[in-house]
C-alpha positions as CSV (number, residue, x, y, z in Angstrom):
1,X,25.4,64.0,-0.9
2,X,26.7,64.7,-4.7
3,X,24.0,67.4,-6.0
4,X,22.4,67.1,-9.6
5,X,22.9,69.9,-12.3
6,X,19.2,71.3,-13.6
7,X,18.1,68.9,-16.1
8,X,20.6,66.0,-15.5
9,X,18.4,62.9,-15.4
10,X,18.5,61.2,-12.2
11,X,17.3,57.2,-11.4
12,X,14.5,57.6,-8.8
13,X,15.6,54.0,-7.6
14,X,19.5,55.2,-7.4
15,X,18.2,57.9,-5.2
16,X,16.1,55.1,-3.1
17,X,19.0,53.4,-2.4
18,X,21.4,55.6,-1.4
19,X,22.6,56.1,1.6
20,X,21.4,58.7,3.8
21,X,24.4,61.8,3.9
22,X,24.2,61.6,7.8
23,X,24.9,57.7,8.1
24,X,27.4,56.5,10.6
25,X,30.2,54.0,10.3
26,X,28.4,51.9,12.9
27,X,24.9,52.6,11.0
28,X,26.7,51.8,7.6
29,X,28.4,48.1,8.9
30,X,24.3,47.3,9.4
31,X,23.0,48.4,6.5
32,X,25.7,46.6,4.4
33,X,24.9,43.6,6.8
34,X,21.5,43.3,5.9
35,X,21.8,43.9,2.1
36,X,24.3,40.6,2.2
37,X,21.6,39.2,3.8
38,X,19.0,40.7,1.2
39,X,21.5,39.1,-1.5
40,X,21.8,36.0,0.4
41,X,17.9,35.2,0.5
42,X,17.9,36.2,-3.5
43,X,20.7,33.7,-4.8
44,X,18.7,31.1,-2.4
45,X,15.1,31.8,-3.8
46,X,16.5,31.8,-7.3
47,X,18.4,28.5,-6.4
48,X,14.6,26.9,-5.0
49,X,13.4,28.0,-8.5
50,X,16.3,26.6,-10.4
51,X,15.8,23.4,-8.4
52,X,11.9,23.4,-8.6
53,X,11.7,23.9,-12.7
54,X,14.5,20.7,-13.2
55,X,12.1,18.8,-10.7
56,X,9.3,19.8,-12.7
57,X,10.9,18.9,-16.1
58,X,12.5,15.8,-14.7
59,X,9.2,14.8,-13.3
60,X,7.5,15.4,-16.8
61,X,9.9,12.9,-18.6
62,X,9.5,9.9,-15.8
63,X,7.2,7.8,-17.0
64,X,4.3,7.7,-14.5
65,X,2.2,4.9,-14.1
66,X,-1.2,5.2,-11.8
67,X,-2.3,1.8,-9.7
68,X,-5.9,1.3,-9.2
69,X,-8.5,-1.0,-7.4
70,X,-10.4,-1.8,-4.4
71,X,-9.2,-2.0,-1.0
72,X,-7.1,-5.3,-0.9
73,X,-6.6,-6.0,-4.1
74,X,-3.1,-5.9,-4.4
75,X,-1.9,-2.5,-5.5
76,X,0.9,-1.9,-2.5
77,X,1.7,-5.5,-3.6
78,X,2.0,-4.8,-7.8
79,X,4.4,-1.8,-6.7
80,X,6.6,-3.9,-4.2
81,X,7.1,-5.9,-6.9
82,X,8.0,-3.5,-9.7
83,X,10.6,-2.0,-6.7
84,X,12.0,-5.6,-6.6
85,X,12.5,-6.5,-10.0
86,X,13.8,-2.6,-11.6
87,X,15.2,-0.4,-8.3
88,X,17.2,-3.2,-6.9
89,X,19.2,-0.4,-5.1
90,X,16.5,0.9,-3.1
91,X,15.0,-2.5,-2.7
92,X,17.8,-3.5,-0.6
93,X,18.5,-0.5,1.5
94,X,15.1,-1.0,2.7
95,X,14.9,-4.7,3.4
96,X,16.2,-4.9,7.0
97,X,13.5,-2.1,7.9
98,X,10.7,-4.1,6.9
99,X,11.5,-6.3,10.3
100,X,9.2,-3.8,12.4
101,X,6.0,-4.5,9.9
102,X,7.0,-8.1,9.5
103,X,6.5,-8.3,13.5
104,X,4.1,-6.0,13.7
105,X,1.7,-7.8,11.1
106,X,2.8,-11.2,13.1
107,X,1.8,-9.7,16.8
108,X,-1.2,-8.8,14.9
109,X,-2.6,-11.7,13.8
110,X,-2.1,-13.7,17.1
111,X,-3.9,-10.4,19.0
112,X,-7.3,-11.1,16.5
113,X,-7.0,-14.8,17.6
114,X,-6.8,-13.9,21.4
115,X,-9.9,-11.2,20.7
116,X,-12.3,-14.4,18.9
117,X,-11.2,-16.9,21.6
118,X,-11.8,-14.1,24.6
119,X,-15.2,-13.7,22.8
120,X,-15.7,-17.3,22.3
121,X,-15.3,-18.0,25.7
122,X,-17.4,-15.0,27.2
123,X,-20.0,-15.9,25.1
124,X,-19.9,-19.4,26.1
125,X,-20.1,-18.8,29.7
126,X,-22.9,-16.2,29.3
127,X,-24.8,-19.2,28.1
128,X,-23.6,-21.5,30.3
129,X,-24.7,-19.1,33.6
130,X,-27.6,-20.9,35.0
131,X,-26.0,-24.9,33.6
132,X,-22.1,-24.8,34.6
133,X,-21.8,-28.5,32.5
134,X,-23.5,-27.4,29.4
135,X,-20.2,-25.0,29.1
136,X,-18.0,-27.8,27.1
137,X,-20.9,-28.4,24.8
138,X,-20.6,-25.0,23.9
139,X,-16.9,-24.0,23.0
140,X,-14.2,-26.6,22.4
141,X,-11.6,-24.2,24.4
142,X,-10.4,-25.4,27.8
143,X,-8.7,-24.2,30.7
144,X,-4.7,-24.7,28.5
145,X,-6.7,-22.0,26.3
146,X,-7.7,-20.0,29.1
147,X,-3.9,-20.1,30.8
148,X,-2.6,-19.1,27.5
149,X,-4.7,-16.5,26.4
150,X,-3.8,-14.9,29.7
151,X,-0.1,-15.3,28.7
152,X,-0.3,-13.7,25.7
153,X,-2.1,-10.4,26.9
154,X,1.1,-8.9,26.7
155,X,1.6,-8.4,22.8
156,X,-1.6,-6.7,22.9
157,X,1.2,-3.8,24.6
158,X,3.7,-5.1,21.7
159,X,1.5,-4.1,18.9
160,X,0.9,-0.9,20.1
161,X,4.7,-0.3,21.0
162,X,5.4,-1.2,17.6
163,X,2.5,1.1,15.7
164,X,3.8,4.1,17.8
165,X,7.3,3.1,16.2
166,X,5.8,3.0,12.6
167,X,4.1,6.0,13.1
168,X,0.4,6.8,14.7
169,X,-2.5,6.4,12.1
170,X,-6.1,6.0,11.6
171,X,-8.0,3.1,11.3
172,X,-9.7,1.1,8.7
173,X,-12.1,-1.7,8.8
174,X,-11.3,-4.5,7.4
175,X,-13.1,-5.6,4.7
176,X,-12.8,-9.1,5.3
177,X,-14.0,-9.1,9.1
178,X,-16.1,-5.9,10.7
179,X,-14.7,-6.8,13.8
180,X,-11.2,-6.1,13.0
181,X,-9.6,-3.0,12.7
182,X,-6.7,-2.0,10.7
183,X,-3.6,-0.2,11.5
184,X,-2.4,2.6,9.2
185,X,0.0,5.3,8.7
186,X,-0.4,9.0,6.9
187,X,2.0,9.7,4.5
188,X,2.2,11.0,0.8
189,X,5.1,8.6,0.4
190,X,4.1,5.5,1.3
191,X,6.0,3.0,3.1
192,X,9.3,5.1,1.6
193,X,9.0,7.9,4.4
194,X,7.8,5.1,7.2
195,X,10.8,2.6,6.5
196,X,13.3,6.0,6.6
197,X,11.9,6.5,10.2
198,X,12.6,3.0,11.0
199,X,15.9,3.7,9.9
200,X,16.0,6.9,11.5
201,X,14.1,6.9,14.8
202,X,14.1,9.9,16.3
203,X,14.2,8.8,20.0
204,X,15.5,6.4,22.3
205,X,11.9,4.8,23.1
206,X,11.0,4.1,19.1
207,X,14.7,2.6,19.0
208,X,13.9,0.3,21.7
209,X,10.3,-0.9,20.5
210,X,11.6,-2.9,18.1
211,X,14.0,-4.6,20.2
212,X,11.4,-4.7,23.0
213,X,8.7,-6.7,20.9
214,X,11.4,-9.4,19.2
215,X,12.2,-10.1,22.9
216,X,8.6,-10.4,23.8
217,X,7.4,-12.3,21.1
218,X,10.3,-14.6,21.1
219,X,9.3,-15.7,24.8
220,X,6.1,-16.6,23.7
221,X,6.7,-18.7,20.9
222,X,5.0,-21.9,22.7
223,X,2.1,-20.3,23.1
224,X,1.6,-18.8,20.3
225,X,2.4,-21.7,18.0
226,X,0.7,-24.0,20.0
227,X,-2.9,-21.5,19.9
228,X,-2.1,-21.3,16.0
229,X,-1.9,-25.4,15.8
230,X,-4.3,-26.4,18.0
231,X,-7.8,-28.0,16.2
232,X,-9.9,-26.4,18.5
233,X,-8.5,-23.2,17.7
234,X,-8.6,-23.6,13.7
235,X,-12.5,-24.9,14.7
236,X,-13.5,-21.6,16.5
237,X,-12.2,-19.6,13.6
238,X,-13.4,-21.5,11.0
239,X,-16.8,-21.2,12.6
240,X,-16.5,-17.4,13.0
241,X,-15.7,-17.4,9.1
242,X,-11.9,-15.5,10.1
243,X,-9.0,-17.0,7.2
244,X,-6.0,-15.6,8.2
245,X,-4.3,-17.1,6.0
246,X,-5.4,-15.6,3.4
247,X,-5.3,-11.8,4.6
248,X,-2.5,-9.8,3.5
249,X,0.6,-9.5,6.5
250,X,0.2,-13.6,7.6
251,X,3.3,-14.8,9.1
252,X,2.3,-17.5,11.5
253,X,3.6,-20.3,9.4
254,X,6.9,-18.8,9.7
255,X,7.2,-17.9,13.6
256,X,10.8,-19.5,14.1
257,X,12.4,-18.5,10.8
258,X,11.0,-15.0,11.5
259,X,12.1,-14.8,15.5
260,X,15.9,-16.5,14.6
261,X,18.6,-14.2,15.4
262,X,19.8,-13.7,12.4
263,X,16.6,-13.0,10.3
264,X,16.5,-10.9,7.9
265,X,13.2,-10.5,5.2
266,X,13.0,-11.8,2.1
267,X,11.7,-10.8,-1.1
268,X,8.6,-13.1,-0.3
269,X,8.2,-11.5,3.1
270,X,8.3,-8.0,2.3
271,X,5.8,-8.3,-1.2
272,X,3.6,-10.2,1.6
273,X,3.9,-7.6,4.4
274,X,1.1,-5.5,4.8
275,X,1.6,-1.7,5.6
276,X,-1.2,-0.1,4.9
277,X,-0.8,3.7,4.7
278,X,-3.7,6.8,3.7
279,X,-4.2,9.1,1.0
280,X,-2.7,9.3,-2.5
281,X,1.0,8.1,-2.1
282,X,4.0,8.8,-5.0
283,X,6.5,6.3,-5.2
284,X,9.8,7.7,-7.1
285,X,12.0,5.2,-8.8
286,X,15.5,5.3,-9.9
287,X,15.4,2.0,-12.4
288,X,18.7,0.5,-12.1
289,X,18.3,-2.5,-14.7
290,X,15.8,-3.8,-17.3
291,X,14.6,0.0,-18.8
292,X,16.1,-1.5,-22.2
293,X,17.3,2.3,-22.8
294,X,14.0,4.1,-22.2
295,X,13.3,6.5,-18.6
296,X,15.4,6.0,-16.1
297,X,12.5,8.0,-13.8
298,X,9.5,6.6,-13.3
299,X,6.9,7.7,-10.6
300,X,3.9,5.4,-9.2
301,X,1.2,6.7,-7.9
302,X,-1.3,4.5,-5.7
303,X,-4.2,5.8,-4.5
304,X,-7.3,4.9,-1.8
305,X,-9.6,2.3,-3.0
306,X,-12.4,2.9,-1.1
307,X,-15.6,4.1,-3.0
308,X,-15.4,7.3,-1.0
309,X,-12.0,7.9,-2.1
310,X,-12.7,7.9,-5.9
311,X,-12.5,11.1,-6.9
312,X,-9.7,11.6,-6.0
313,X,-8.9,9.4,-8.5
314,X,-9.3,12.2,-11.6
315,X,-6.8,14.9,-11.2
316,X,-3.9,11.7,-12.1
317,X,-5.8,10.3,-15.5
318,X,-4.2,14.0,-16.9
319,X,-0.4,13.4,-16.8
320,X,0.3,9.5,-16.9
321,X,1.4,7.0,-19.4
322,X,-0.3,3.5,-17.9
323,X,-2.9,2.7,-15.7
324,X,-2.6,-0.5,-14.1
325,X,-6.1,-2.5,-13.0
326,X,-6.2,-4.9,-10.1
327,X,-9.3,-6.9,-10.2
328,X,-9.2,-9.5,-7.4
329,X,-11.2,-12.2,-8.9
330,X,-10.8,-13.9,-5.4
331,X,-13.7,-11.5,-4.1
332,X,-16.7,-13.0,-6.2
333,X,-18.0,-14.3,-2.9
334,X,-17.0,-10.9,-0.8
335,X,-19.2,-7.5,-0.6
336,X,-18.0,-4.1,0.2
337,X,-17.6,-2.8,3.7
338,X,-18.9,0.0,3.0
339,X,-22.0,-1.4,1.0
340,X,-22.4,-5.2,2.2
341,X,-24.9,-5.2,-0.5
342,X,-22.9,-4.5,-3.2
343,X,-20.7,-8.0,-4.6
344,X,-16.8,-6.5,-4.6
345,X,-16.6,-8.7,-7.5
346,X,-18.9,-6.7,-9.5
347,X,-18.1,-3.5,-7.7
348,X,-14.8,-3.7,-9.7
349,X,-16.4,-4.9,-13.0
350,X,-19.1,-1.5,-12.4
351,X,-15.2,0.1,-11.6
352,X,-13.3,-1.4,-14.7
353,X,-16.0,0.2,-17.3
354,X,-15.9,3.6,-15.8
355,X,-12.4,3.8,-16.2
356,X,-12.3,2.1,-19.9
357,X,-15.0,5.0,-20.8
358,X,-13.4,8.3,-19.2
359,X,-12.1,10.7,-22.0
360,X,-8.9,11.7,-20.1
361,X,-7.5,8.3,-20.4
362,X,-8.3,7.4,-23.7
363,X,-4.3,7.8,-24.7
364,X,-3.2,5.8,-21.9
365,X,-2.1,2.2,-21.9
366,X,-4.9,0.2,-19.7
367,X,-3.7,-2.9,-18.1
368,X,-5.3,-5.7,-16.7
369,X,-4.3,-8.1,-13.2
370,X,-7.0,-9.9,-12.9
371,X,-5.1,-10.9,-9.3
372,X,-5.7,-13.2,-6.5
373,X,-6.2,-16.5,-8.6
374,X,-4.0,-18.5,-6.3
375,X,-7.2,-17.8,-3.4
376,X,-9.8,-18.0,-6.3
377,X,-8.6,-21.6,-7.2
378,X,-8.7,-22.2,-2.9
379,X,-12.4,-21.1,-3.0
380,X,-13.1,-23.6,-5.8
381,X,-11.6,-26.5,-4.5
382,X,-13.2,-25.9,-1.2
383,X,-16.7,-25.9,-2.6
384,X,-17.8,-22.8,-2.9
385,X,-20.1,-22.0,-6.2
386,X,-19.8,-19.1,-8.3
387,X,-23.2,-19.4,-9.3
388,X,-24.6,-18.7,-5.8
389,X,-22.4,-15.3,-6.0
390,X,-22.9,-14.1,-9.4
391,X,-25.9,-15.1,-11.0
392,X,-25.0,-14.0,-14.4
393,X,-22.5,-17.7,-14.4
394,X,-25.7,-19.8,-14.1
395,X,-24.7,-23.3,-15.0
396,X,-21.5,-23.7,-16.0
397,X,-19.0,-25.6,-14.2
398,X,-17.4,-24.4,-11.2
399,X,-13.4,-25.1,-12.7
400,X,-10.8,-22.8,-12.3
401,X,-10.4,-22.4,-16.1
402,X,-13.7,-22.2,-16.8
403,X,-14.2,-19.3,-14.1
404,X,-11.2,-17.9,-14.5
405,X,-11.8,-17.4,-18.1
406,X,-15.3,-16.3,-17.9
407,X,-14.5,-13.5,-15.8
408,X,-11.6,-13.0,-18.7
409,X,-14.4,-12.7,-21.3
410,X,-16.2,-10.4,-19.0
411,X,-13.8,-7.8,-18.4
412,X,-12.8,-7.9,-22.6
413,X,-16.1,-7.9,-23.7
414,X,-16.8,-4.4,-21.2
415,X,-13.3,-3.0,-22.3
416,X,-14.5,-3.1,-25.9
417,X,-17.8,-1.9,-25.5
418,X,-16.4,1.4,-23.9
419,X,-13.1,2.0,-24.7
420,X,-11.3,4.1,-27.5
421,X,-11.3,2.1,-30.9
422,X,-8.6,0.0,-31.9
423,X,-7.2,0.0,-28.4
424,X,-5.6,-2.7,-27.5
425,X,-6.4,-5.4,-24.4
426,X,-4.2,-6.2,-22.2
427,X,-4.6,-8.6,-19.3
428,X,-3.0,-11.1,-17.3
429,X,-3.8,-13.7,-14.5
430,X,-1.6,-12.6,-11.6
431,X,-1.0,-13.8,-7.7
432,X,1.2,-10.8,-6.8
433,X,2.3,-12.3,-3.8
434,X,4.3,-14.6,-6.4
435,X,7.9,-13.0,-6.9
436,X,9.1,-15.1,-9.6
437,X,5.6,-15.3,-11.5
438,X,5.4,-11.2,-11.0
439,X,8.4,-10.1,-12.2
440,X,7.9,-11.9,-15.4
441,X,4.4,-10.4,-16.0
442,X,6.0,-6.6,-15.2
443,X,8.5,-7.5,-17.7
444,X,5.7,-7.3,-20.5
445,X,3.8,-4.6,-18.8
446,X,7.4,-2.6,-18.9
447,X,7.4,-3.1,-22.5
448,X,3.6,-2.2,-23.3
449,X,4.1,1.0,-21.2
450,X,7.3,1.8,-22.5
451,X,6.1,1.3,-26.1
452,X,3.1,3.7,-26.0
453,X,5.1,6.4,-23.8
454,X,7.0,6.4,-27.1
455,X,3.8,6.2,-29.4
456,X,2.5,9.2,-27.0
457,X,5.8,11.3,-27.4
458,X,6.0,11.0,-31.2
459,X,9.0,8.9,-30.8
460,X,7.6,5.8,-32.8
């Protein structure tokens, strides 16, 4: 080892480093091994860094746009939409996954009939116990029921087959029906990450459960669109107050388009597929037409809509640019399944002035769906009065234009009483499950955002 002269100033670090005088050519070829690696690691944490800041900047120029609204009210919808009509790309790279929810959401609905007619029928004969002919009087279902109940056991198997495929997730009640338990998924991505593992399967099982439960379902098709058809059928449901046609992820109407060979789904199959997945989820998109020159990034966030989950709500108001409101005015005659006393109607009018008031979003665009009209002008038409739902309507009459413009009035006259001065309103009557109707509505709400992302940057 090279000695110092008295005096000479010498780098404690240097002297660190160095190699010890005794080293051997076999102890030398591992130390220089492990400072390659040493070097190796460095160039790759400052690569992670590198990476991690351009995310971060790149992430703080994409326009970022936050969904809210209750459970059901058509967030997952709104963003399938927006996907449609701007990230075509993407769009299409992930329609032929969306098969597996499409059948999934199909074996579904045909499993809650079989559960209400097994009930009906136990219930029935329960009755019936001590009077064997008093059994007609008390369920139209007959023995062709019975035989193809039994038949169609096996798609209870199917629709698990096909939620171990999607991936295993908790359940949720649904709000519409106690009884009825709904399938979801964890994941921070949304249905992004669960439609790459469609496309990906891991194993030779999940490959086959897809392929499995098209062959199954296809050999029931009699059965199940006979049960679907069938009067007494539609009578027992009816009674039990179960509208399946209505709910989000109904596909019975379509059973031989959707078992044909060659199926593939549409745009209207997919914005109507329902995938319900837990927890706040991003949704990064690439816009590959109508950004009329502004961000080409823009990020989505949609988050839980259950009371419960609201604060979870807060730490997003900080960073975006728009918040988009879906009000289901559909739900005037609904409450809360987690409150049955609450109205979900006014739940999301109590909803829509906490968020008009909060301080952290009093630079962002607000904007309005007031969504579901298509069921809201149903419910008129059918008979059902406002007035016996929300007493504040009293005696006006029961029109879709009236209502639906009184509950417009409504949420202005709130917005104005607690929102920033001089902000503007911005609403719009929306059935998201409408593609063509949608993408013209998103096409002003693109604008409105784009316009005070610009205001907000300095840039107009």
């Amino acid at each position: 080892m090279k000695s110092h002269r008295r005096g000479e100033s010498v780098d404690p670090l240097t002297l660190a480093m160095a190699p010890p005088p005794d080293e051997t050519p076999e102890q030398r070829k591992e130390r220089q091994r492990r400072e390659a690696e040493a070097v190796e690691v460095s160039k790759r944490i400052d690569a992670e860094l590198k990476a991690a800041k351009a995310a971060l900047k790149k992430r703080k120029e994409a326009v970022q746009v936050l969904v809210l609204g209750q459970s059901l009210s058509g967030k997952s919808t709104t963003i399938k939409n927006f996907q449609m009509a701007y990230a075509q790309k993407s769009w299409a790279e992930e329609r032929d996954s969306w098969k597996a929810v499409v059948l999934l959401n199909l074996v579904r609905s045909v499993n809650i009939i079989l559960d209400v007619l097994s009930e009906t029928i136990d219930n029935a004969q329960l009755l019936s116990s001590e009077d064997s002919s008093s059994q007609q009087r008390l369920t139209p279902l007959t023995e062709h029921h019975r035989n193809a109940i039994r038949r169609l056991g096996v798609l209870r198997q199917i629709e698990r087959d096909l939620k171990a495929f999607l991936g295993s997730g908790a359940s949720e009640t649904d709000e519409n029906d106690q009884r009825v338990n709904e399938f979801s998924v964890q994941s921070n991505t949304g249905w992004k990450a669960v439609l790459a593992k469609v496309r990906n399967p891991s194993g030779g099982k999940e490959l086959d459960a897809q392929r499995k439960g098209l062959q199954v379902i296809t050999s029931c098709a009699d059965d199940i669109d006979w049960l679907w058809k069938d009067p007494a059928t539609q009578f027992v449901l009816k009674s039990r107050e179960i509208n399946l046609e209505d709910s989000p992820g109904f596909f019975l109407n379509d059973l031989a388009r959707i078992l044909h060979p060659d199926y593939q789904p549409s745009d209207s199959d997919i914005v109507r597929a329902r995938l319900r997945t837990t927890g706040v989820q991003e949704y990064h998109f690439t816009l590959d037409r109508g950004n009329n020159h502004g961000p080409t990034d823009w990020i989505i966030y949609d988050v839980a809509g259950a009371r419960t989950s609201r604060a979870a709500w807060v730490p997003y108001f900080k960073e975006i640019t728009a918040l988009i409101f879906l009000a289901p005015l559909s739900s005037f005659d609904e409450t809360l399944a987690e409150d049955p006393t609450i109205n979900r109607l006014e739940d999301t009018f109590m909803l829509w002035k906490t968020i008009c008031s909060n301080k952290l979003l009093a630079r962002v665009q607000i904007i309005l769906f007031m969504n579901k009209v298509d069921i809201l002008r149903k419910k008129l038409e059918s008979g059902i009065l406002v007035k016996n739902h929300i007493p504040e309507f009293r005696d006006k009459t029961n029109d879709f234009e009236t209502v639906s413009n009184w509950f417009k009035k409504l949420f202005k006259r709130l917005y104005f009483a607690n929102t920033t001065p001089g902000r503007e309103f911005l609403a719009h009557f929306t059935s998201v499950v409408d593609t063509e109707a949608t993408t013209q509505t998103l096409a002003a709400v693109q604008s409105a955002i784009l316009r005070n992302d610009f205001v907000n940057t300095g840039l107009l």
